[in-house]
Residue, then its C-alpha position, 0 to 999 in steps of 0.5 A: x499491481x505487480x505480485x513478486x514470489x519469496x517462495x514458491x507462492x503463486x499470487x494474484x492481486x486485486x485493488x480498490x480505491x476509495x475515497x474517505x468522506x467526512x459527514x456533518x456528526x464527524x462520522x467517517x464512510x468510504x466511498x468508492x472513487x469516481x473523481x478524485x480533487x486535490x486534498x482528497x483522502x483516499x484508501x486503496x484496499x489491496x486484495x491478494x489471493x494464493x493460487x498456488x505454492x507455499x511459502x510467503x511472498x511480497x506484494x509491491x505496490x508503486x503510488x500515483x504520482x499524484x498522491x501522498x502516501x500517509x499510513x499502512x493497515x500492517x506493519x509490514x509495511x515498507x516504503x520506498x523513497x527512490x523508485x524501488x531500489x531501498x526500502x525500509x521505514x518511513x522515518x528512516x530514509x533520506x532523500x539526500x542529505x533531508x529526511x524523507x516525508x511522505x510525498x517522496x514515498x514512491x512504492x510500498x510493499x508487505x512481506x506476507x510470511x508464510x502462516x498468513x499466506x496459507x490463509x489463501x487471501x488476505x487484503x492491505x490497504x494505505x491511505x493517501x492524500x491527493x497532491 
């Protein structure tokens, strides 16, 4: 999962996937993923740790072709529609002459400011459905 540097933050990162599971009484419990089925909800729980430096960085994560993204914890959040290249909000883009949707997303990314960053740790995560 690639860490990119504002500043002159050094960071790792660490990520977890899960799988949201719905019982009898409507209760929700996640369940780490072992094998994931089309129509699967799933979380993924980016964890981030400074190293070193100071100053914000930004995390990007790229998706699995196989997933569609559906929200964000934080709303820093920014998605792209085309490999990277533009980011903004979801409702905003456009892919062609259409509005982007969900299954176009192809990467998102949190710009982590430096209050949060001095911290030394933090998590995101995102939820997706499986395509």
């Amino acid at each position: 999962m690639p860490a990119g540097a504002q500043g002159t933050a050094s960071v790792a990162t660490d990520s977890a996937v899960y799988v949201e599971r719905i019982t009898r009484e409507t209760n929700r419990r996640l369940e780490p993923a072992r094998r994931l089925v089309r129509g699967d909800r799933v979380v993924t729980v980016v964890r981030w740790y400074r190293m070193g430096g100071d100053g914000g960085f930004v995390i990007t994560n790229p998706l699995p072709a196989s997933l569609a993204y559906q929200e964000s914890t934080n709303e820093r959040q920014e998605v792209s529609v085309d490999g990277g290249r533009t980011w903004g909000n979801l409702a905003n883009l456009r892919v062609g002459s259409r509005a982007a949707t969900p299954e176009d997303v192809t990467h998102v990314r949190w710009r982590i400011p430096a209050s949060s960053a001095a911290r030394g740790q933090g998590e995101i995560a995102y939820a997706g459905i499986v395509k």
